[in-house]
N, C-alpha and C positions, 0 to 999 in steps of 0.2 A: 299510290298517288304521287305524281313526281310534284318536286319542289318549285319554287316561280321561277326561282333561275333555270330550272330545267324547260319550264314551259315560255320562257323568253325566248331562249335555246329553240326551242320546235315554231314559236315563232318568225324568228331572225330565219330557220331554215326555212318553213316555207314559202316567207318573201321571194330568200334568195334564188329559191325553185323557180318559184313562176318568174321571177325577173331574168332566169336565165333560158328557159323555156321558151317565154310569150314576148321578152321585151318590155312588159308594163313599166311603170314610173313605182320604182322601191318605194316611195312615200306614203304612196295610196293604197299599195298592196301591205303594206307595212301596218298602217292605220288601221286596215282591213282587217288584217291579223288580230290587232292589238282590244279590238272590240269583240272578236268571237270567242278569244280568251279569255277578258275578264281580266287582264294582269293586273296587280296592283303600280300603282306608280314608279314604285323604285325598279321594278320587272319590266315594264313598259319601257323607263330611262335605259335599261341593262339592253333591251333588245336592238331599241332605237339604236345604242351605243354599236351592237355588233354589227347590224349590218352598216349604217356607215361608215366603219372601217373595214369593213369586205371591199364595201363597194370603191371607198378612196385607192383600197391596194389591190384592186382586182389580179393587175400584172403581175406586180411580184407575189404574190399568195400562187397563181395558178407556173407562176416559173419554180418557186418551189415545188409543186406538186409534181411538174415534171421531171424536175431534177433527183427528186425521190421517188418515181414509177415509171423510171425509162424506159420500161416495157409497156407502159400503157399510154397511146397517144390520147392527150387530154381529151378530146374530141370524141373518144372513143371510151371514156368512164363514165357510167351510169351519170344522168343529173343528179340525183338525191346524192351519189357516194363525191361526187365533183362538189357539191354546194357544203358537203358534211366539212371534207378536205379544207376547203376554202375559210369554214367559221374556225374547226379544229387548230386551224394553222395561223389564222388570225389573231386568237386564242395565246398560242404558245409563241410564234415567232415577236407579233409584233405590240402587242398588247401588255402583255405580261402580268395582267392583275391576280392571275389565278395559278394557282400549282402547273404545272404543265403535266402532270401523274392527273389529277382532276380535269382536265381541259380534254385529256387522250381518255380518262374514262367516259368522258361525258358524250364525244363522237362516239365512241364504241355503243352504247346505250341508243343513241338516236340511229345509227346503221342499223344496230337489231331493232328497233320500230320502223325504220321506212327503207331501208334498202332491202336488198335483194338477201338471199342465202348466205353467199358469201360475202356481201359488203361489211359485217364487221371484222373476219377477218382480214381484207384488203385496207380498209380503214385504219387497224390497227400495224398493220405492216408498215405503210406510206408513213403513219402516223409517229413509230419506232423509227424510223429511218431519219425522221426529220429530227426526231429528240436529239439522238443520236451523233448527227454533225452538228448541234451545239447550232443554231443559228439564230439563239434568240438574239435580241438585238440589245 
């Protein structure tokens, strides 16, 4: 049974899905979330927290993802492994409340729930690559 920050985590991600998907308003998809989970408060504040700072650093979140999967045109990576990217890298680059060893395992875990076969591998590459050039802030 994952933990509340994990399940904030699968919350924040499926805001960020359907806001990148359908366009809806993060608040309400957010809310939406935050009632079919059950979070407790402090879970609810952690998710609240992650998507709007996805949402504040859309750009630079998705220019880092580019810059470390220059083989893959953003546009062209799965939504679930693009939205994992986006919290994953929120997480680590700009955030920094959490290990960033904890923040890349924690993408890796929600790729093996919601993306594809190989999304946690690709997850986990993208993911090393960014550790890697040091870019927290």
């Amino acid at each position: 049974m994952p933990g509340k920050r994990r399940k904030a985590r699968i919350a924040a991600l499926k805001t960020l899905f359907e806001v990148d998907s359908v366009d809806h308003s993060p608040d309400h998809i957010l809310e939406r979330q935050l009632e079919e989970h059950s979070l407790p408060d402090d879970a609810a504040e952690f998710a609240r927290h992650l998507v709007r700072g996805v949402m504040e650093n859309y750009e630079r979140l998705d220019e880092v993802i580019r810059k470390n999967a220059p083989a893959w045109p953003l546009e062209q990576v799965a939504a679930v492994d693009r939205n994992i990217l986006r919290l994953a890298i929120y997480e680590i680059v700009i955030d920094n409340r959490v290990p960033m060893r904890a923040a890349i395992n924690e993408a890796i875990e929600l790729a093996k729930e919601f993306g594809g076969e190989a999304s946690p591998k690709f997850v986990n590459g993208v993911l090393g690559s960014v550790a890697a050039t040091g870019t927290r802030r």
